[in-house]
N, C-alpha and C positions, 0 to 999 in steps of 0.2 A: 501443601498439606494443611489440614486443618486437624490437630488435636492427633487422635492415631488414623486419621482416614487421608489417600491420598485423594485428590480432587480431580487432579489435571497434572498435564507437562507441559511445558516451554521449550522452545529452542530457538538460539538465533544462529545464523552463520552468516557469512563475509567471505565472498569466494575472493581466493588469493591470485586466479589469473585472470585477467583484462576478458570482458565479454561486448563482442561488438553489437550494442542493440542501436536499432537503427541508423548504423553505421559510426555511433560514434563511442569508442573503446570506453567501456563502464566495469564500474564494480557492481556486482548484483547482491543485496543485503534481504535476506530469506528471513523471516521470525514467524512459526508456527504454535499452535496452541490446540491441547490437547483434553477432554475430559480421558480420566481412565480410573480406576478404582472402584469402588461403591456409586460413585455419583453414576458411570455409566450406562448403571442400569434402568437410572430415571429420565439422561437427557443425554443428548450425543451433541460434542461440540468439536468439530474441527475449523479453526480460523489460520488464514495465510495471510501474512502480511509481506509486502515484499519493496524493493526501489531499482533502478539502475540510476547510479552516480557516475556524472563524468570523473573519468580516472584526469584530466588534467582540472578544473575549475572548482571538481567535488561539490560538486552542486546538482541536484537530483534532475535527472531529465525523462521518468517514468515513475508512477507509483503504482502501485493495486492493490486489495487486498480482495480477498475471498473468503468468507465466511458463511462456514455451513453450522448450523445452531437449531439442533434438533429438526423440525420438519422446513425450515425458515433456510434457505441459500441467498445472499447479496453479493453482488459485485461490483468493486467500482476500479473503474484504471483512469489514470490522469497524467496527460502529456505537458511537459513543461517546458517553454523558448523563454529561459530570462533574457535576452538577447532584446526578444519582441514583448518583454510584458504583457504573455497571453499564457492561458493554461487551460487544451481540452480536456473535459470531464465527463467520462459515457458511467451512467449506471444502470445495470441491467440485473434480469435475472435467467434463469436457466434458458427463461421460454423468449426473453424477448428484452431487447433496449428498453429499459424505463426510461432516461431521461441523458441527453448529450447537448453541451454545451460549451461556446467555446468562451474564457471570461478575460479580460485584459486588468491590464492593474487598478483601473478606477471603478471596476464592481466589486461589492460585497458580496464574499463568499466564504462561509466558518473556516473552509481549510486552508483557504490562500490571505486571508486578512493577516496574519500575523509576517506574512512577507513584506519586508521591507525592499522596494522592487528597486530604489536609487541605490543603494549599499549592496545586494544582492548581484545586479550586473557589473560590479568592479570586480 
């Protein structure tokens, strides 16, 4: 809320039963975002953020998010093997793959640099 106007809504959730994504039993963590109020009349924002975490290491082995923001939709999903210090990255949009790639621990990459990849796999 800003002042008397509401702007947007939030939600997260954390499903409480085990979801098998790509076969291995995860917790799936949902956080969406909403315009609604006044503001909706000038921009429409819907964003999804989401993860599957291993239910045993609790270390994320999926992410995505989706973000629709007024005429403008991005997506990116990113597969994660701490195992192998690799993580593919597809970003696309409605119509078509923008950009996929697969990066290991010794590339520089905004979202994966702050991974600590020797601490990470214990």
């Amino acid at each position: 809320s800003y002042g008397w106007f509401t702007l947007g809504k939030a939600q997260a959730n954390i499903t409480s039963e085990l979801i098998a994504f790509n076969g291995i039993l995860s917790y799936q963590v949902q956080i969406s975002g909403t315009t609604s109020g006044i503001i909706g009349v000038f921009t429409d924002v819907n964003d999804n953020w989401g993860a599957y975490i291993n239910s045993k290491s609790l270390k994320p082995i999926h992410t995505y998010k989706h973000l629709q923001e007024g005429n403008d939709e991005r997506i990116a999903k990113t597969n994660i093997l701490f195992d192998e210090g690799l993580a593919t990255v597809e970003k696309c949009n409605r119509q078509k793959i923008i950009r996929k790639a697969t990066l290991n621990e010794s590339q520089r990459f905004p979202m994966l640099q702050r991974i600590t990849w020797n601490t990470a796999k214990n």
